[in-house]
Structure formats: structure tokens, C-alpha cells
N, C-alpha and C positions, 0 to 999 in steps of 0.2 A: 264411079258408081257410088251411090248415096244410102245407105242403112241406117234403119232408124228405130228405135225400141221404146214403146211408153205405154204402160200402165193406165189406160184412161177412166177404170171407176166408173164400168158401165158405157158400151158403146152407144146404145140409143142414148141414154143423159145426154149422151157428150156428142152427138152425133154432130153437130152444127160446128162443131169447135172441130171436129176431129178435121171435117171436109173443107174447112176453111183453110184450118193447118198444112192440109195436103197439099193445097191447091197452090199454099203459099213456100213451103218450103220443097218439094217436089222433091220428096226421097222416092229411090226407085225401089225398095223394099222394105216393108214396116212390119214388124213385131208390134205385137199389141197382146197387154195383158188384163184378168180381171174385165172382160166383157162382159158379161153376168147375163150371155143368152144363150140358147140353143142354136145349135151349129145351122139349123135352118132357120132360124130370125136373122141372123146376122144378116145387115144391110147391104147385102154384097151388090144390086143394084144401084145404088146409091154410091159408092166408090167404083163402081165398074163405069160411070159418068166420069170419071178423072182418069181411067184408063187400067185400072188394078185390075188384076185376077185374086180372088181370095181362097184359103184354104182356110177354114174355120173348126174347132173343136168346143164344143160347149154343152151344160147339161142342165142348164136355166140358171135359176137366179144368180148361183156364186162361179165362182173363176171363172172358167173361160179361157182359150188363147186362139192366136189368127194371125195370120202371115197374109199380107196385102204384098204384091209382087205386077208390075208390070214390064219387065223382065224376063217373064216366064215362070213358071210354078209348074214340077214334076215332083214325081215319086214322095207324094206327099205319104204319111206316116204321122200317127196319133199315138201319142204315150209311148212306153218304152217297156221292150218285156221284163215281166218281173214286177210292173212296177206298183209300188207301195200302194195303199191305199185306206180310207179310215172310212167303213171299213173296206168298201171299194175303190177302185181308180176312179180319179178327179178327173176331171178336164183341166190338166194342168201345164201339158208340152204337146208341141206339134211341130214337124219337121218338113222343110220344104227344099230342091234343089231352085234355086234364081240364080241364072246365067253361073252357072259353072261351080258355085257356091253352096254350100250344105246349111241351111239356112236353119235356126233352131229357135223359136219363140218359147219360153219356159213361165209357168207363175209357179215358182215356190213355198209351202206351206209355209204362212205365220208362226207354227208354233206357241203360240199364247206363251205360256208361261214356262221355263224349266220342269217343272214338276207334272207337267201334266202329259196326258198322251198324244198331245199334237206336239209336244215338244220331238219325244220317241220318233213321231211318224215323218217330224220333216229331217231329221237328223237320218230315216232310214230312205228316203226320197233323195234328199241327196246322194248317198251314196249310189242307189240304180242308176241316178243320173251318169255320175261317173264312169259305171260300167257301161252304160248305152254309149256313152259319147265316146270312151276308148273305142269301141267296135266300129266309129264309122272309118269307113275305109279311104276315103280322099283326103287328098289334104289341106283342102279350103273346107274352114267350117268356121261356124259363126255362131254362137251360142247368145241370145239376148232373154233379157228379163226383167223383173222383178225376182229377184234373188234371198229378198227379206233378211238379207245380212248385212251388216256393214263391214269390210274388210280388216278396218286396222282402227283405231280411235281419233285417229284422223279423217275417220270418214262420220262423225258424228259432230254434232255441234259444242256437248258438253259430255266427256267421258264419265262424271262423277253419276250424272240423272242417271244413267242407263244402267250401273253396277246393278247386277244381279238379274238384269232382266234380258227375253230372249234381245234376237237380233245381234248381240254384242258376245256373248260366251265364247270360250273358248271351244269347244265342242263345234259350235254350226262356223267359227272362225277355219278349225280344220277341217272341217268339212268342205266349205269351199276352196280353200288353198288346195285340195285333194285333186281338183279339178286343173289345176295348172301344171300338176304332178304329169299330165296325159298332153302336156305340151300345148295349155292355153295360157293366151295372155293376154288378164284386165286391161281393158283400152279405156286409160284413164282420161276422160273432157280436160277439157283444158280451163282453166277455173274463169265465171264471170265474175264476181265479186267477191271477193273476201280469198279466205284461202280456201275454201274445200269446196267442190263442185258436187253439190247435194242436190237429189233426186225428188225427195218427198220430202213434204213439210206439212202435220198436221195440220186438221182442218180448225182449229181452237185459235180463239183471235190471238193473233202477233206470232205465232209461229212463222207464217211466210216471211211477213215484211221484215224482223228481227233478224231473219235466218237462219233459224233455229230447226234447223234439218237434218237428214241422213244422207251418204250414199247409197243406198242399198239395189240400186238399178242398173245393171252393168250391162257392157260389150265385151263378152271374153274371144279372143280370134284366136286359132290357132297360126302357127309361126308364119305361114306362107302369104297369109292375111293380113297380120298385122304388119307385113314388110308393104304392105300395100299402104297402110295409113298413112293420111297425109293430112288429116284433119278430127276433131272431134269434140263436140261440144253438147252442155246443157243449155237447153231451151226456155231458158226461165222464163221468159214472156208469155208459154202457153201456158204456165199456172196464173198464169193473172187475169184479172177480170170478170164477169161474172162466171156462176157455178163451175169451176174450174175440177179437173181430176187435184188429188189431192197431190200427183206424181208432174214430174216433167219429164218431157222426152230427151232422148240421147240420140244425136245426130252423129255418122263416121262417115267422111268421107275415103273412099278409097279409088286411088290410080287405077 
């Protein structure tokens, strides 16, 4: 079975890229985050030509998430109770079962700055997250995203740029390690070039090519899952070429 999570920065933008990728990489389940459409724009005839069922969550222009499943899609589920919002709930998680599997597509809030109130509100986002994920009851699950953290300073390209700014705090750093507490584990790529297997690379010339990126895109599995990996890697080639998402995808293969 093939899982696969990526950020694409607008599904219609990218729609050309997205169906190619699909076609050419044939993961049986994709997380996709930041579609910036409404759950009934989503292109789901257009991927249902490759063989997908979709479950979509969206409230127009910004985030977005969708779980594309040709494997089966059950007991699908939108948000999480309780769950934060600025000032109401985003379109920011959406839960699917694929083949036996508790499937979970996430976009976590930016945060802008420390000091501000999206700082607050993704630091209280994560947490519901936490609580919702402790509560699911099986023990295949599969948490994918855009996480907008980077785990450790090893998952940045230069730890000094970042002092002080979100993504890197210690704060959203415990927040997500909070989640491993509930018995998941980062399923780290296996790196293409250099040493860190980075996700996103702004859109400002020479950030890609230099490699001057972040991890901040992850596969967390819980234990029964990740005994299942057998593979996992970044996609670098989809950020290449033209209008690229700014993110790349994360590929797991699992037995």
C-alpha cells in the first residue's frame, strides 16, 4: 500500500501537475493540503478518471484538505470536536478509513508570528489535534500533513535565519512531540540530497535549487503502521518545473 501527503498550493493551480503525478506515481491514498476550494469545486471528477474516491473539506479561497482513496473511503469525518478556530473552524482536517486504515489529512495553522494571535490559535489547534487523535480507537492510523513545524534544527536548512521566528519555537516544537506522546511515530524520508529531506522551499529565486528548505511535512503512523514501513521518501522532482506548489510530496510505502 502506497501513502502519500502533499501540500499542493491550490488544487485547480496545480491540477495538471497533481493528475500527472498521480498517474505517474500511483499512491493508493493521498492527503492533500491547502486546496483553497470549496468541498464541492474540488475536481473529484477529474481524479475519479484515475480511479480515486475523494473526500474533501474546503471553505473557498484558503486551506482546504482531501483525502483521494482508491482503496476505499468510509466513515469519513471533518474537523475535530472542540476544535479551535479564528474565529471559527477552518477547513483544516479531515479523516478517512482506506483499507483498514484511519486515514487523517491535517493543514495546520501558520502561526505568523510569536506574538500574535495565530500564534495562540495554532499552538491551541494543535493541542485538540492531540486530543482527537488519542480518541481514535484502532490501531492503524496515519496522521499526514503540512504541520508548519519543523521538528528538530535539523529539519531546517540554517537554524540561525529562523531564531525567533514561528515554525522553529520551542512551544509549537512541544506541541508536536505531544503527539508522539499518544504513540505516533515521524516517518522520516529517507534523504535525496544533502542531509535533510526538506518539504518546502520558498517561492524566492534560489531557495529550491540551493536547498534551502524546511521539513515541516510529515507522516506520523502509529506503532502498528510504522512496523509496516518499508519505504519513504521526498518527491523532489514535483517541485520542479513550471508553477510548481511551493511543498513536495511525501511518499510511504507500507507491506
Amino acid at each position: 500500500m502506497r501513502i502519500a501527503t502533499w501540500n499542493v498550493n491550490s488544487v485547480k493551480a496545480r491540477l495538471p501537475r497533481l493528475l500527472g503525478w498521480l498517474a505517474d506515481t500511483s499512491p493508493d491514498v493521498v492527503c492533500l493540503q491547502e486546496t483553497k476550494c470549496a468541498a464541492g469545486a474540488f475536481p473529484t471528477a477529474e481524479v475519479a478518471e484515475l480511479g480515486y474516491l475523494t473526500a474533501a473539506h474546503g471553505d473557498g479561497r484558503w486551506n482546504g484538505v482531501a483525502v483521494l482513496s482508491r482503496v476505499g473511503l468510509a466513515d469519513v469525518a471533518t474537523g475535530f470536536p472542540d476544535e479551535p478556530g479564528f474565529p471559527l473552524p477552518e477547513a483544516r482536517a479531515i479523516a478517512a478509513d482506506c483499507a483498514g486504515i484511519r486515514v487523517w489529512s491535517v493543514y495546520v495553522p501558520n502561526g505568523r508570528t510569536p506574538d500574535s494571535a495565530h500564534y495562540a490559535y495554532k499552538l491551541a489547534w494543535l493541542a485538540g489535534l492531540r486530543e482527537a487523535l488519542a480518541a481514535e480507537p484502532g490501531p492503524e492510523l496515519v496522521v499526514c500533513g503540512d504541520f508548519n513545524v519543523a521538528p528538530t534544527d535539523d529539519d531546517v536548512w540554517d537554524p540561525a535565519v529562523f531564531a525567533g521566528s514561528t515554525h522553529v519555537t520551542g512551544p509549537e516544537r512541544a506541541a508536536l512531540a505531544r503527539l508522539t506522546e499518544i504513540g505516533l511515530v515521524d516517518v522520516v524520508p529517507q534523504p535525496m540530497k544533502g542531509p535533510h529531506p526538506y518539504t518546502y522551499w520558498d517561492y524566492r529565486a534560489g531557495m529550491f535549487p540551493k536547498n534551502m528548505g524546511m521539513r515541516i511535512d510529515l507522516v506520523l503512523a502509529s506503532a502498528a503502521v510504522n512496523r509496516r514501513v518499508r519505504a519513504a521518501y521526498v518527491d523532489r522532482d514535483a517541485r520542479k518545473g513550471p508553477s510548481p506548489s511551493d511543498h513536495a510530496p511525501i511518499v510511504v510505502d507500507l507491506d
